[in-house]
N, CA and C atoms as a LAMMPS dump frame, in Angstrom:
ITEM: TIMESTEP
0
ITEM: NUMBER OF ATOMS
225
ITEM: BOX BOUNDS ff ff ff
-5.0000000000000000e+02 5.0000000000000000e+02
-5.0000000000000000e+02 5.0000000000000000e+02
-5.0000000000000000e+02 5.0000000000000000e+02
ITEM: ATOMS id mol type element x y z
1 1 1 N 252.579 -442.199 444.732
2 1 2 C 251.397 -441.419 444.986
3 1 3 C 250.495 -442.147 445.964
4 2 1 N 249.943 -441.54 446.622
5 2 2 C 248.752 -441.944 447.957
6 2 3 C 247.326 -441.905 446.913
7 3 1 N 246.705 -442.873 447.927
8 3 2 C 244.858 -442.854 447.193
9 3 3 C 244.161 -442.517 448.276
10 4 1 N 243.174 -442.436 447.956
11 4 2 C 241.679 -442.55 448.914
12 4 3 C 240.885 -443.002 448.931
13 5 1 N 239.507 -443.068 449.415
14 5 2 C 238.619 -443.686 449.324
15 5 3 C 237.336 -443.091 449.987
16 6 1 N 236.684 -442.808 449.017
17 6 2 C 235.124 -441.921 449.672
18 6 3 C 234.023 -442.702 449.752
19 7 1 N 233.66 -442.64 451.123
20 7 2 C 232.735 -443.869 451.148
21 7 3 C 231.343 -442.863 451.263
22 8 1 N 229.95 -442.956 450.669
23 8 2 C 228.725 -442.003 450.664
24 8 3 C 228.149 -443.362 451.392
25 9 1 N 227.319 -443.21 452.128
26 9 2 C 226.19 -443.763 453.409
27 9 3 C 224.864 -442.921 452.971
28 10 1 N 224.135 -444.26 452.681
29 10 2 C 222.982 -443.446 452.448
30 10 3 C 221.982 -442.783 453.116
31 11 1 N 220.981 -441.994 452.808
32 11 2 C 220.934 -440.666 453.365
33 11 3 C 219.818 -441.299 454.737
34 12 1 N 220.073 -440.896 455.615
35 12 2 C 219.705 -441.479 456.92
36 12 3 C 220.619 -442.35 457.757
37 13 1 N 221.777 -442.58 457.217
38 13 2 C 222.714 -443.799 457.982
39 13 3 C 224.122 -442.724 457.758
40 14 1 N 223.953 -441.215 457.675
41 14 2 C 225.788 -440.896 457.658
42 14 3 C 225.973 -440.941 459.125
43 15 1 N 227.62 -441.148 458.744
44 15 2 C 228.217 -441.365 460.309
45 15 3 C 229.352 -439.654 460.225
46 16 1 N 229.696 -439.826 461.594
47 16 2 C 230.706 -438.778 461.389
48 16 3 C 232.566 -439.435 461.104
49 17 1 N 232.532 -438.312 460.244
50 17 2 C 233.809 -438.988 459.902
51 17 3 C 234.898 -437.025 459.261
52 18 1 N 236.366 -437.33 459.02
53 18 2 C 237.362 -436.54 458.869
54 18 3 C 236.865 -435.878 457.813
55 19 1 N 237.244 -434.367 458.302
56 19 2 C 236.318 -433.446 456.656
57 19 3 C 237.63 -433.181 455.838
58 20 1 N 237.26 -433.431 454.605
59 20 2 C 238.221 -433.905 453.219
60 20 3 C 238.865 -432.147 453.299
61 21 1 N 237.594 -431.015 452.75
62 21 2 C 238.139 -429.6 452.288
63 21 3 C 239.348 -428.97 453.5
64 22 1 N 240.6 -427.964 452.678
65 22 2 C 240.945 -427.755 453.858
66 22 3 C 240.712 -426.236 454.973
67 23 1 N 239.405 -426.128 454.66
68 23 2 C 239.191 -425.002 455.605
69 23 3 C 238.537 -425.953 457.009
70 24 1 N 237.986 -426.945 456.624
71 24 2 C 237.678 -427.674 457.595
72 24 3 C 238.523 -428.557 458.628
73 25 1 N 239.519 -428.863 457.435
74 25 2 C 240.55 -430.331 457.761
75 25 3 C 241.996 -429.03 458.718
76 26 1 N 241.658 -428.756 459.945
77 26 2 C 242.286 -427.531 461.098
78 26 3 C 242.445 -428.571 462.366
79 27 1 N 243.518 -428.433 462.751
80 27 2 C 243.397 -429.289 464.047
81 27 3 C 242.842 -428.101 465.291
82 28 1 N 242.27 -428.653 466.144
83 28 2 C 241.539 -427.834 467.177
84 28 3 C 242.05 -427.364 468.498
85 29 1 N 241.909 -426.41 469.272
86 29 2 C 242.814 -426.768 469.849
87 29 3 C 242.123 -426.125 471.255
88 30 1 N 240.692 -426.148 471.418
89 30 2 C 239.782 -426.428 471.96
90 30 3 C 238.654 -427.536 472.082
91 31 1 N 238.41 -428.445 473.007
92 31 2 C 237.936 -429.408 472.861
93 31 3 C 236.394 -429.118 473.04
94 32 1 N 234.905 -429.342 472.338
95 32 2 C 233.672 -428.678 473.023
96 32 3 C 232.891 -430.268 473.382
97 33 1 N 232.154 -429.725 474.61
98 33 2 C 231.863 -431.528 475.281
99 33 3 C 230.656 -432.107 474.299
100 34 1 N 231.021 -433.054 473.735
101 34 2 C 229.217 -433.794 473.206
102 34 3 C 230.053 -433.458 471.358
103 35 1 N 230.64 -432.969 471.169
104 35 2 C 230.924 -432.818 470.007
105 35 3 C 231.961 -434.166 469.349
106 36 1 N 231.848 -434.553 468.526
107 36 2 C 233.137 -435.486 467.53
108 36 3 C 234.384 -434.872 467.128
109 37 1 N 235.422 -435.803 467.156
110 37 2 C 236.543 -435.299 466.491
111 37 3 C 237.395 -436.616 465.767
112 38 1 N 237.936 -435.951 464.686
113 38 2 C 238.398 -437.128 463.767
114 38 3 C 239.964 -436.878 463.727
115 39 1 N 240.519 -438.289 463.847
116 39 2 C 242.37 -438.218 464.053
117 39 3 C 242.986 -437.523 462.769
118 40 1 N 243.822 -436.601 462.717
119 40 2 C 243.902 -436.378 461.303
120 40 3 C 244.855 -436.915 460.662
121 41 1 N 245.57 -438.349 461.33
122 41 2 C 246.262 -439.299 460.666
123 41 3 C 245.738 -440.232 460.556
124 42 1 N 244.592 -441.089 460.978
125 42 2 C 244.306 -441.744 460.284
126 42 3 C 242.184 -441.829 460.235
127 43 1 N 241.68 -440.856 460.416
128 43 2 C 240.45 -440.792 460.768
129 43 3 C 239.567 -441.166 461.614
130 44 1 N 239.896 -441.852 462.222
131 44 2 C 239.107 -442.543 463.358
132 44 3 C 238.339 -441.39 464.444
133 45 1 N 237.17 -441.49 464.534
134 45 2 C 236.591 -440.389 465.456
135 45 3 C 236.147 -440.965 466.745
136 46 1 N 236.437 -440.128 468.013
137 46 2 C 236.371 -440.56 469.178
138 46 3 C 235.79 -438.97 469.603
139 47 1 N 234.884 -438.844 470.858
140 47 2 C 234.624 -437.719 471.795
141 47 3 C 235.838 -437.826 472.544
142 48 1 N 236.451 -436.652 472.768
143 48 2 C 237.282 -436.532 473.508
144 48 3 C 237.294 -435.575 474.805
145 49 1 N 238.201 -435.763 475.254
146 49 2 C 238.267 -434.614 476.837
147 49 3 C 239.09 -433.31 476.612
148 50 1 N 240.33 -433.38 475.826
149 50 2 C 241.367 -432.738 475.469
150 50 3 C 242.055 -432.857 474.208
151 51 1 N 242.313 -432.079 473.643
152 51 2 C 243.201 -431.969 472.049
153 51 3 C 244.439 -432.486 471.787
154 52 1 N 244.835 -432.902 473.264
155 52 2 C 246.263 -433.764 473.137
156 52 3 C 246.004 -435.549 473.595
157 53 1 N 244.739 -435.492 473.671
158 53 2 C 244.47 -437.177 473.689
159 53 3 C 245.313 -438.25 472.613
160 54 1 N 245.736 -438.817 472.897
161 54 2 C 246.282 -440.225 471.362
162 54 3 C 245.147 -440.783 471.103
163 55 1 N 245.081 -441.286 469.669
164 55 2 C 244.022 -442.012 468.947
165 55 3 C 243.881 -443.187 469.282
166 56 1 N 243.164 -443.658 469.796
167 56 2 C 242.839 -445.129 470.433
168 56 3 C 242.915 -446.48 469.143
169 57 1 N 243.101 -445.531 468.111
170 57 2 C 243.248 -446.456 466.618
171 57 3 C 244.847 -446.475 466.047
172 58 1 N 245.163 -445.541 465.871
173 58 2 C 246.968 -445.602 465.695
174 58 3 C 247.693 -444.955 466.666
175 59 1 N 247.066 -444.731 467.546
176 59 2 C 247.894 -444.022 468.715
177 59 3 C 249.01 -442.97 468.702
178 60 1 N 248.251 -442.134 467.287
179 60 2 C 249.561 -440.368 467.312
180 60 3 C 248.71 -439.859 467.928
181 61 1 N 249.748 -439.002 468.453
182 61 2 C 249.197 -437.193 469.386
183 61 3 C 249.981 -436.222 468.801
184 62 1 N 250.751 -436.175 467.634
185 62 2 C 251.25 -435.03 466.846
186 62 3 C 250.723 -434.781 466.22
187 63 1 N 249.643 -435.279 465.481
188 63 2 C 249.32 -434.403 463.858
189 63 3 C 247.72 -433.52 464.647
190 64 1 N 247.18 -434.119 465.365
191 64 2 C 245.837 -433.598 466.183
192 64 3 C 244.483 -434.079 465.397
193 65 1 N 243.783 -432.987 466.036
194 65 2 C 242.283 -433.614 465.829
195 65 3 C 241.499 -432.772 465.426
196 66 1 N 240.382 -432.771 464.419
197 66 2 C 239.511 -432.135 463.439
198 66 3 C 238.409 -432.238 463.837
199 67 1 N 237.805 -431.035 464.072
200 67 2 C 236.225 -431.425 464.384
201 67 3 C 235.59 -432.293 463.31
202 68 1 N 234.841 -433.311 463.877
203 68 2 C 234.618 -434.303 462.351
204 68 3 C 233.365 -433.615 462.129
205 69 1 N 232.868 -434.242 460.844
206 69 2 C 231.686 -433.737 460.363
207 69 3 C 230.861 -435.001 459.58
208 70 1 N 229.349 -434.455 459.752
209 70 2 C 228.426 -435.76 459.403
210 70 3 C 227.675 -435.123 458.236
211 71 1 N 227.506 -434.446 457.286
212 71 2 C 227.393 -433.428 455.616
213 71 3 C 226.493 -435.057 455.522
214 72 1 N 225.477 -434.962 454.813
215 72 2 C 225.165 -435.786 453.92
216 72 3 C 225.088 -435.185 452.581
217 73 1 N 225.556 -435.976 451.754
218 73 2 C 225.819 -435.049 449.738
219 73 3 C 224.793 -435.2 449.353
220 74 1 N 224.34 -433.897 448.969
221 74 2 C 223.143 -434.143 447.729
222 74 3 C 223.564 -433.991 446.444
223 75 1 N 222.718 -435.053 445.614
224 75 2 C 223.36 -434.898 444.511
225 75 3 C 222.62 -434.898 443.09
């Protein structure tokens, strides 16, 4: 079995990072300029130019890229 790990940043310091649900977790396949996107193999978020860029962190271009998201949880 695989694990995870949810890291919460407290409220004023979230970063953007890979959205967990899967209506969100969609690879894109339009890129919009100024926006984030998170690798969806291993999360790492970079602005990109194009949807077929490689991840500058594990370097796939098959699984694609997720618009990331910055949600802070209330709780």
């Amino acid at each position: 079995m695989g694990a995870f790990s949810i890291l919460l940043f407290p409220h004023g310091e979230v970063s953007y990072g890979l959205p967990l649900f899967p209506k969100q977790y969609q690879a894109v396949e339009q890129i919009d300029a100024g926006d984030h996107y998170a690798c969806m193999y291993c999360g790492h978020v970079e602005q990109l130019s194009t949807p077929n860029e490689r991840c500058s962190r594990c370097h796939n271009k098959y699984i694609g890229w997720a618009k990331a998201i910055n949600i802070e949880v209330i709780r």
